[in-house]
N, C-alpha and C positions, 0 to 999 in steps of 0.2 A: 422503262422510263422512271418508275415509282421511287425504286433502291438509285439511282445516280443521281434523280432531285433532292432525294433525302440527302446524299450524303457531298453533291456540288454544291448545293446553295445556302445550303447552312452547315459549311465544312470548318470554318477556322477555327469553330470551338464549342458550340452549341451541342451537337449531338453526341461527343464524349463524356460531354460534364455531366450531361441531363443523363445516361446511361449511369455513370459514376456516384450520381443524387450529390451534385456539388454544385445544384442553381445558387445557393446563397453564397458560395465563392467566385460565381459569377459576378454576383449583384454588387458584391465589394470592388471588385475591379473594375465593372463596369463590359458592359457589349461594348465591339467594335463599335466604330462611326465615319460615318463619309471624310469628318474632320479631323481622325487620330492623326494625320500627319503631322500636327502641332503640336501631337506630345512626343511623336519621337526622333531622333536626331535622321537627319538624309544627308544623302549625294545627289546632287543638282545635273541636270541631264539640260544640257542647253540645246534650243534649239538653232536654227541656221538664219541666214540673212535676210533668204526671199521664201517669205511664208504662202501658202497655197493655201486660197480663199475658194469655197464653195459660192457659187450663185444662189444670189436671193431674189425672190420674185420682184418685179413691181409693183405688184400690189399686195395686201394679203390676203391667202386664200379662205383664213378662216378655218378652217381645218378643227380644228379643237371643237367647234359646233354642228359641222358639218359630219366626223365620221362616229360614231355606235359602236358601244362593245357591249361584251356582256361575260363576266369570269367566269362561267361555265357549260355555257354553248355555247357550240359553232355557229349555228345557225341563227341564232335571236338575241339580238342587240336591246337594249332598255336604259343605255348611259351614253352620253356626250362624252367623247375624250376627253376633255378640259377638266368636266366633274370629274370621272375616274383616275383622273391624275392624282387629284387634291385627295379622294378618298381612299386611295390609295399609297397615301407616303409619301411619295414621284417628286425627288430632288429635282432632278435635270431630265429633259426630256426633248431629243432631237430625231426629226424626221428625212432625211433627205431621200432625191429621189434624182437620177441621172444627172449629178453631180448638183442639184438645185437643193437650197435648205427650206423646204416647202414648212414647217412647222416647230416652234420651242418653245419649250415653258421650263421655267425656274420657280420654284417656290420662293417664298417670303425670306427663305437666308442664303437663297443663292443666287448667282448670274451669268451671264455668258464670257464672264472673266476667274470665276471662285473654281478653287482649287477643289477635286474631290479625291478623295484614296480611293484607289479599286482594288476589290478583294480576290476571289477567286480568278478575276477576267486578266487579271495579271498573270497567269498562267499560260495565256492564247501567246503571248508577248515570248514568254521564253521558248515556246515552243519553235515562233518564227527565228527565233536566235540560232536554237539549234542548227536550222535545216540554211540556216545562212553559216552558221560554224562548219558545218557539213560540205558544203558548197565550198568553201574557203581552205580546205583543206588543214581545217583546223583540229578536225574531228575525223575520223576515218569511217564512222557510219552507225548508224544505230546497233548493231551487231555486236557493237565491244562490250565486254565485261566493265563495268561501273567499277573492279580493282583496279581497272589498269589508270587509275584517275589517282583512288583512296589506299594508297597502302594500308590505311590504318585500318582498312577492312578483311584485306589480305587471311588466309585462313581460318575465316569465323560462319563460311558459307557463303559468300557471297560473289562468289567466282560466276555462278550459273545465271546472275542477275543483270540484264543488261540496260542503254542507257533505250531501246525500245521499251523494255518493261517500264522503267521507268515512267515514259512519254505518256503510256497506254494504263498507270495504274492499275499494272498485273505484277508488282514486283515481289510479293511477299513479304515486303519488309514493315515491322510495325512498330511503332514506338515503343521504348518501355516507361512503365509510369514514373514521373516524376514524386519529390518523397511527398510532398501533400497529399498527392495519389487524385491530382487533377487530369494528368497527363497529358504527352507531347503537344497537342494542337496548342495547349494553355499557356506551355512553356514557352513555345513558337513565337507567338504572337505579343505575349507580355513581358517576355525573358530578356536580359540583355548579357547571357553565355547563350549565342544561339550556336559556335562554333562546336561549343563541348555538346549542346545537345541532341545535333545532328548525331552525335556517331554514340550516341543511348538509342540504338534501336539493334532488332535481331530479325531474322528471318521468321515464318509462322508460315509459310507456305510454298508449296513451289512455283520458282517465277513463271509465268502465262497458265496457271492455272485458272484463275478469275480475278475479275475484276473489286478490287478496293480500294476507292478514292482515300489518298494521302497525299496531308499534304509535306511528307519527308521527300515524297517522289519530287515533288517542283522544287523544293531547298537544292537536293542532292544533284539535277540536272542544273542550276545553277551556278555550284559549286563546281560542277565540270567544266560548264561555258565558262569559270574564271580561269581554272587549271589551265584551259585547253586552249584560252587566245593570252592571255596573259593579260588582261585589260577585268576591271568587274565588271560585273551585267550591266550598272549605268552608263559606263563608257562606251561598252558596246553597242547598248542599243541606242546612245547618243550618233556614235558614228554610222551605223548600220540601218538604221530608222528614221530614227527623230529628225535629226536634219536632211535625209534626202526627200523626207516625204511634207518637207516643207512645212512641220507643224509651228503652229502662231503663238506657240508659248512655251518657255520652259519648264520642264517637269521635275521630280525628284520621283527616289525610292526611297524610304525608310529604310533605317540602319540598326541593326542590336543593339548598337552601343555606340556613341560617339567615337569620330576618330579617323583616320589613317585605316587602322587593322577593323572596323565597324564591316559586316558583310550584310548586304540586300534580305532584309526579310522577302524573298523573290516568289514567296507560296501566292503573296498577298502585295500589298502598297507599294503598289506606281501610282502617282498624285500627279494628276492632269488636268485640263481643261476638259472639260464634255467633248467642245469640237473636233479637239485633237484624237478624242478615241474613235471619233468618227472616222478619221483620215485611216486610221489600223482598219478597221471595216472598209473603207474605199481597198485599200492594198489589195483586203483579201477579194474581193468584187471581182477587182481586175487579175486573177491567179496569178500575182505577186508583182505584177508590175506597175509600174508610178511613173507615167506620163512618157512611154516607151523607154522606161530603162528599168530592168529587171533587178529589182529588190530580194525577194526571195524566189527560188528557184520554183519555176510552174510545177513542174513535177512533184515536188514538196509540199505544195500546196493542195495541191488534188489528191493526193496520198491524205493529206491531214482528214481533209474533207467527206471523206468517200462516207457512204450512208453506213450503218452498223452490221449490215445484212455480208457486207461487199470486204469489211472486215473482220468479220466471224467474231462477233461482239454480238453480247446479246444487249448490252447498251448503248443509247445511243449516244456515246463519249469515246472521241478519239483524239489523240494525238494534245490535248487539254484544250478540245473543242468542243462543242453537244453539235449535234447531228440532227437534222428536225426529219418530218415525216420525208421517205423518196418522194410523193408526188410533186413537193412542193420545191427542194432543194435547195432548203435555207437550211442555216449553220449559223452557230451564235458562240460569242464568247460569255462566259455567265459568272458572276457571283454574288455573294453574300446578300440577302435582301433584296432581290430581282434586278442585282447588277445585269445589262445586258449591252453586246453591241452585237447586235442580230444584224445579219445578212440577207436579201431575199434577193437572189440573182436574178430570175426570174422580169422584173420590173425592175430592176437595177435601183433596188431599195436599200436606206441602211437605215437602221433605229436604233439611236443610244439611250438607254436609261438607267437612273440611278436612283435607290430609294433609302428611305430612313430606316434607322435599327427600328426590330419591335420583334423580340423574342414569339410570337404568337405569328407571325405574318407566316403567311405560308406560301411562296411565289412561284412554283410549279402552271397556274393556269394564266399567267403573262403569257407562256408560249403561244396557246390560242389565243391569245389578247393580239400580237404583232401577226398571226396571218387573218386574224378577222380587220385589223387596220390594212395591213398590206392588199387584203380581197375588194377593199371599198377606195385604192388611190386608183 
């Protein structure tokens, strides 16, 4: 668990710079933020006509005073949700619980309508694309070489790498440094050649060796799903997601560059509403189905999901999902600053959360924060 929070929740660029001793080229460009979608150009992902509304109580239940955490026991609570929101960061904050919105809070610049970018949990997204590209015959299965997509990779080693490895970040493939000598994640996220910088990388190990979160692995599986439906990621998961699952607002992805020829920074920024990442957590709840009609394939779904042990992983990260303890059988989508839209089947729970940058924040014990809340609904 130690090495995949280091390297999930502070993946877009933090832990290379800081390895490279290039914080002060950080500090210039500035941390991500729930708000970059306003600095970079998108494709807008509309949603559909009849949107699907969770139940709200009639009364409220209070909640925020009522359940106790505590960031580092399980066992012994000492803070009010509500507090621990606020002293903890805590953009957006949603509870639901068998289809009912039992609790939310928004801090002082946000609301149940403000737009936020999600970083790493953007990843859960592409994942479900896949196993629906898969499904669709659009892809022939995780099995195939990642050449038969990229020519441009064609004879450089990259035959043995498939778009599994890919899913599972065991691909071997690692950035090469960019000339500042900030490297790839830097280039990624701030760059607008994200085209050219995709295919500045090389192999360093063999594929299903071990596990190394990259995020070239999400670009590259993106870049598939466009090859492989002929539509970009936003259209796809406009047609394939967004509007059958009825979400209540339209979203965007950021783009490298403006434009026509602009492609999905897809590692990172899909800009949604809080609620709507709920409704991706509702899908996964129900192993992919949305109001009896099957979204993504069950199969696909319980493969993504299965615990670490059951995928011979010593991490618990599959399929570009984290995997919570077996007794408990929640599964979360996760990034950047305790991005989370946690699942807890169990109690037919979902919890979305989103928090502010803050280089120093270290959001590994959220995990027990969402089963010590889910232990007391």
């Amino acid at each position: 668990m130690t090495k995949f929070c280091k390297h999930a929740c502070l993946a877009i660029l933090l832990l290379l710079a800081i390895s490279c001793g290039n914080l002060s080229k950080i500090s210039k460009l500035g941390l991500p933020e729930a708000d970059d979608y306003k600095l970079f150009a998108s494709r807008k992902i509309d949603n559909g006509t009849e949107a699907f509304h969770f139940f709200e109580p009639s009364h409220d239940p209070n909640l925020g005073e009522i359940v106790e955490v505590d960031s580092r026991k399980m066992d012994a609570y000492d803070e009010k949700l509500s507090s621990f929101l606020k002293d903890y960061r805590t953009l957006s904050f949603l509870i639901i619980r068998n289809d009912t919105l039992l609790y939310q809070y928004f801090d002082e610049s946000k609301n149940d309508t403000s737009l936020i970018s999600s970083f790493s949990v953007s990843k859960a997204f592409l994942s479900a694309l896949v196993g629906i590209a898969i499904a669709d015959g659009k892809i022939s299965g995780t099995g195939v070489s990642i050449t038969s997509y990229f020519p441009e990779l064609e004879n450089q080693g990259f035959e043995p790498v498939t778009i599994d490895h890919l899913l599972d970040h065991t691909s071997g493939i690692h950035f090469k440094e960019s000339k500042n000598h900030v490297g790839g994640n830097m280039e990624f996220y701030w760059g607008k050649n994200l085209y050219q910088d995709v295919f500045n990388i090389h192999p360093v190990f063999k594929p299903g060796e071990r596990f190394e979160y990259s995020n070239i692995n999400a670009q590259l599986l993106a870049m598939i799903l466009q090859r492989a439906t002929g539509m970009t990621v936003s259209e796809y998961l406009q047609e394939k997601i967004w509007k059958p699952l009825g979400m209540e607002y339209p979203a965007s992805w950021s783009l490298s560059n403006p434009g026509s020829d602009g492609i999905e920074k897809a590692f990172c920024c899909l800009n949604a509403r809080t609620i709507d990442f709920a409704k991706f957590g509702r899908l996964y709840l129900n192993h992919g189905n949305w109001n009896g009609k099957q979204i993504i394939p069950e199969s696909w779904v319980k493969k993504t999901i299965r615990s670490s042990k059951e995928s011979g992983q010593r991490l618990t990260y599959h399929y570009n999902w984290g995997i919570g303890p077996k007794k408990y059988g929640s599964f979360f989508a996760v990034g950047l600053y305790g991005q989370f839209i946690y699942v807890y089947p169990e109690k037919k729970v979902i919890i979305v959360r989103f928090g502010k940058a803050d280089i120093n924040y270290n959001p590994p014990f959220l995990l027990h924060t969402m089963l010590q809340i889910c232990d007391q609904l």
